[in-house]
N, C-alpha and C positions, 0 to 999 in steps of 0.2 A: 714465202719464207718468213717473211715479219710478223704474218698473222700465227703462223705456228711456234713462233716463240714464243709471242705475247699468251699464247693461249697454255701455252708449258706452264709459262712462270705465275700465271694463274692461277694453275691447278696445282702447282708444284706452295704455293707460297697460302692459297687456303688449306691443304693437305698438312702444314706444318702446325695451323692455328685451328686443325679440328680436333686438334686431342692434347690433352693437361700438359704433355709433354713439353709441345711448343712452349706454351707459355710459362712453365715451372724452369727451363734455359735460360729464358731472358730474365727471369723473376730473379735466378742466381745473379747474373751477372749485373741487374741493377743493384740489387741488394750487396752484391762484394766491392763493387766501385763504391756504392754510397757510406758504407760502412769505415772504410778508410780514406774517402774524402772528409767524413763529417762527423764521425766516430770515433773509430783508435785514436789516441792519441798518436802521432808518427811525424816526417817528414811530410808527410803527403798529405794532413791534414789542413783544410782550409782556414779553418778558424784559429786553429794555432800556429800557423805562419808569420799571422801578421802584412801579409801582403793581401792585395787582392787579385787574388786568378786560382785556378784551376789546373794549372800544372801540371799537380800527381796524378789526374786522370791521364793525362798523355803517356806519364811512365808507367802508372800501371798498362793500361788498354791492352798492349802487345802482348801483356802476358796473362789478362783473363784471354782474348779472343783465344790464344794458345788453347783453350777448353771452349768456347760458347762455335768460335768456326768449324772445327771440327763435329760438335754436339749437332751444329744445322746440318751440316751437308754430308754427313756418312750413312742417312738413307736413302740418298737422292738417287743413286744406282746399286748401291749393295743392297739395297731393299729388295730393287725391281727382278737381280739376278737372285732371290733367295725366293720369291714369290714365284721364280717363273714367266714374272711378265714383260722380262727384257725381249724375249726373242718375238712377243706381239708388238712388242713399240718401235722393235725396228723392222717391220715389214709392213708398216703405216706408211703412209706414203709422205713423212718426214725426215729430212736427211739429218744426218747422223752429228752435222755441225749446228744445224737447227736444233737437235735435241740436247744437246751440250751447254750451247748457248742459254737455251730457254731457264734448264736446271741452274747454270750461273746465278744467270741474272738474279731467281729465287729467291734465292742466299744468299745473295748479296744484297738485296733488296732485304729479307729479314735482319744482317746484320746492319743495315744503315735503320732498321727500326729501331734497333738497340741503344742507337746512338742517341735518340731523341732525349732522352735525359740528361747527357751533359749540356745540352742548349739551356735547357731549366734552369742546372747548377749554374751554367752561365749568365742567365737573366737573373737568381740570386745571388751571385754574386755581386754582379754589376749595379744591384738595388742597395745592398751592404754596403759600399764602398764607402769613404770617407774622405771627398765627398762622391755623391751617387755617380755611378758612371766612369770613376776613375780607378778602368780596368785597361789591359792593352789589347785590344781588340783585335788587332791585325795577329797579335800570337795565333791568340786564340783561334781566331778563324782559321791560318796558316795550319796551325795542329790539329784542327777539325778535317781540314781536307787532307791530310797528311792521313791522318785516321780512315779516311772514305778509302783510299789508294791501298794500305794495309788492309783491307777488309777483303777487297779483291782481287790480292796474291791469294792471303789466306784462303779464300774461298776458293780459288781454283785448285788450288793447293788438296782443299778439301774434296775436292769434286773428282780427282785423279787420283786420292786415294781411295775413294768411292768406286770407283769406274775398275780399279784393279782385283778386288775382294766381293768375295758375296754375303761377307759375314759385318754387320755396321761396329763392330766391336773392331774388329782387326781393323777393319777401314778408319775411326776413332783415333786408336792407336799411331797406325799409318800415316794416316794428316798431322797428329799432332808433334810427333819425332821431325818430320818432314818442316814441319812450321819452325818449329824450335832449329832445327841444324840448319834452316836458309837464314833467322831471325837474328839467332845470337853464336850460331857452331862458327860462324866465319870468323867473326869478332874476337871466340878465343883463340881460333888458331893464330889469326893473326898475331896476338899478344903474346905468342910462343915466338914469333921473331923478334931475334934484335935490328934487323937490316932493316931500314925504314921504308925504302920501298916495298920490301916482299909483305911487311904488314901491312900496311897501306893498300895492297894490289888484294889482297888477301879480305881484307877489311871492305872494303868496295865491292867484292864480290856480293856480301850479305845484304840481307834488307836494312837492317842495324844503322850501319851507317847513314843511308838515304833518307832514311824516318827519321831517327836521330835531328838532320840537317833541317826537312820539313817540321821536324815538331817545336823550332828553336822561331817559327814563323818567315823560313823563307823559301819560297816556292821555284827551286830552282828546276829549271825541266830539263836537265840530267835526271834528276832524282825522278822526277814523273814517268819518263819514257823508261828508267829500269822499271819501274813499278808496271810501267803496260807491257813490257816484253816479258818478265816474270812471269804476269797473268797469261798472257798469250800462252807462253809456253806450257805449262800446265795444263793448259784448257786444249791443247793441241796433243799433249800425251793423254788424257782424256778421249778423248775424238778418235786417236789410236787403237787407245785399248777396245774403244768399243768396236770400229773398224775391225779389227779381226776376232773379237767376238759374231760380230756380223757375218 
């Protein structure tokens, strides 16, 4: 079974980086982080903060990935059902949680390649400081893995909108409504109560909160184990759909 994931996410993850495609995704999404880290003038820019950190990558993230998760993983099955080639990949003599799996890992693995550039802005920052080095590193770190965790909701997220559609457009669509209403829908409804619990219970539902918590630099595992149940479940309604495709 390990060998036929490993070998999914192989082919699944050079099939993204054999055509302009792949690479024109991440090209955006380094290019609009970098732009309003280092660019716009704004709250979120570094150099006119005045501090030294990195910050507004953490607020934005959640809402480029909103576009670059969905961008990875809406061919990863609606491809396969539009080609026809779903109904050969599953009477391979791999099971249907193997091929799930293997597709995850992919995209998730492409979006932690994404990520490789806030470490950069981090080492330039950390070389700017005044004096060098006096950045707060444990945020940082904290909101980097906070970041990995978000990545793979999103992507399962993405990968079950995939699994449901044969068309990567609707699929697109699908992940990214989906992304958005688990990200921030809870969060408003929540702020339509005045009852503090119900907002609170409401608020806790969403990913908002958890990331939120993690991206302040602390690593509480509440927040982790939502973020692996999230994923789990996704990747299990995935594993569904294609089951009775099967």
């Amino acid at each position: 079974m390990i060998s036929s994931i490993w070998n999914l996410l192989k082919k699944e993850f050079r099939s993204f980086f054999n055509t302009p495609v792949g690479y024109i995704i991440l090209i955006i999404f380094f290019v609009g982080a970098g732009l309003f880290l280092w660019v716009f003038p704004g709250e979120y820019n570094v150099l006119n903060s005045g501090y030294a950190n990195i910050d507004g990558l953490f607020v934005l993230a959640p809402w480029l990935f909103l576009f670059l998760c969905p961008a990875v993983t809406m061919r990863l099955i609606a491809e396969e059902k539009q080609q026809g080639t779903i109904e050969l990949l599953l009477t391979r003599p791999i099971s249907t949680f193997s091929l799930v799996v293997g597709k995850f890992l992919s995209a998730w693995l492409i979006m932690l390649v994404a990520l490789i550039p806030s470490i950069i802005w981090y080492v330039t920052v950390y070389i700017l400081a005044e004096p060098m080095g006096n950045v707060d590193s444990g945020a940082f770190w904290g909101s980097f893995i906070g970041l990995i965790f978000l990545a793979s909701v999103y992507g399962s997220i993405g990968l079950f909108g995939s699994s449901i559609t044969r068309n990567q457009l609707t699929a697109f669509v699908v992940s990214a409504v989906i992304c958005f209403t688990m990200f921030y829908g809870f969060e408003l409804m929540g702020s339509l109560f005045t009852n503090g619990n119900t907002s609170l219970y409401l608020k806790n539902i969403g990913i908002h909160a958890h990331y939120q918590s993690m991206s302040r630099g602390v690593l509480d595992s509440r927040d982790m184990i939502y973020m692996i149940i999230i994923t789990v479940l996704f990747l299990l309604g995935a594993k569904t759909a294609l089951t009775r495709k099967k």
